[in-house]
N, C-alpha and C positions, 0 to 999 in steps of 0.2 A: 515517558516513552518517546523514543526516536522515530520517525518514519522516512520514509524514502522511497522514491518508482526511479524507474528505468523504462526506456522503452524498449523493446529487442531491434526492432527494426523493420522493415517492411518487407514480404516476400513478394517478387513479381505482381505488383501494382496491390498486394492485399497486404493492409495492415497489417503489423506484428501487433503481439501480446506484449501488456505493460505490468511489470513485475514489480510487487509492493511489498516494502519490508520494516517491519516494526519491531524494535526492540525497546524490550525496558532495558535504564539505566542499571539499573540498581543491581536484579539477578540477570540479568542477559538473557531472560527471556527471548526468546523471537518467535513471530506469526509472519507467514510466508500464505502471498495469496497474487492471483494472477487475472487478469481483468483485458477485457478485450477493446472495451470501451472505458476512459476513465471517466471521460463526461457523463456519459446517462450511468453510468454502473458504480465511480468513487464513494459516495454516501454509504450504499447498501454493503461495499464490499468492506469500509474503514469498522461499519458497525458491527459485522461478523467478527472481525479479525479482534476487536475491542476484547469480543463477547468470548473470544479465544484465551486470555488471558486469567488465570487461575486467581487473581487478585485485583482491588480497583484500582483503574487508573485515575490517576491525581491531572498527567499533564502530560502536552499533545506539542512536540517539538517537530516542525519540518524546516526544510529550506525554505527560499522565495519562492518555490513553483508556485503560478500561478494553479494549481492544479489543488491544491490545499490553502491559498492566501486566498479566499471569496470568503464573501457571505453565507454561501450554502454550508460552508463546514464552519463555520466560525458560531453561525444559529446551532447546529445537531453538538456541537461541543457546549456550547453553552448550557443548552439543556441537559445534557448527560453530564453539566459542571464539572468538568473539565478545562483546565488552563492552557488556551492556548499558546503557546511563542515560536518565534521562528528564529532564525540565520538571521545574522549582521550582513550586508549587502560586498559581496566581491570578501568574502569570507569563507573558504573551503572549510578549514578543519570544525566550525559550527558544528553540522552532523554529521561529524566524523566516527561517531559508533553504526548508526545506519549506512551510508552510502558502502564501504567495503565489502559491506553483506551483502551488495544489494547486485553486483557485475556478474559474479557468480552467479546466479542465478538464470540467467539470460542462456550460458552454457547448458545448465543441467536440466533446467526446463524440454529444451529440443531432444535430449536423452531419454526425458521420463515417460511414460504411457500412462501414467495414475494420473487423473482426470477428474473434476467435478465443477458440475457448472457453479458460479455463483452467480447469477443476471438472475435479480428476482423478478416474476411476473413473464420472464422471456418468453414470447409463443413460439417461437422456432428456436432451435438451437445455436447458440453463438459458440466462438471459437472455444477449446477446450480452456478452462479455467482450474486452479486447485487453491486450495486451502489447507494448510498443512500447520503442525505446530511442532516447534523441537525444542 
């Protein structure tokens, strides 16, 4: 599996939504999910999006983002054995199945009104989130 975020951008001093795309190699799979925080919210949202996939995943391919290169995803993959790897450093085409899918998105999100939080344990509502599979 390929992964990859974007960020949209920031409206009038409030964060934008950070848009995360995972495809498998193989069948071209893709799970589309959307996250307003990737710090407190990555973990819980990477686990859904996993658990989205109609078959196991073997192996967990992102860029350098420091967003997916820690410890905290490095442990949750481990456990869920899973192989991590990443990008070769100042190497674009690396994750070149993710990243094209992933611009798009940015566009169609401000279009869409289909809406679901994924921020588990949230006490108030954070920005609209979706999870989607196609």
């Amino acid at each position: 599996m390929r992964i990859d975020s974007v960020h949209q951008g920031d409206w009038d001093g409030t964060k934008g939504l950070y848009h995360i795309n995972a495809v498998d190699c193989v069948t071209q799979w893709q799970v589309v999910a959307t996250a307003d925080d990737l710090e407190a919210h990555l973990l819980p949202v990477i686990e859904q999006m996993l658990a989205q996939f109609p078959f196991l995943i073997l192996g967990f391919h992102a860029d350098n983002g420091s967003e997916y290169v820690n410890h905290r995803v490095a442990a949750m993959l481990e456990k869920l054995r899973i192989e991590f790897t990443r990008s070769r450093p100042r190497r674009s085409n690396d994750n070149g199945l993710a990243r094209p899918r992933t611009a798009p998105l940015c566009a169609a999100s401000s279009a869409t009104s289909t809406s679901r939080n994924v921020t588990p344990g949230a006490s108030t509502p954070s920005a609209p989130s979706t999870l989607t599979r196609s």
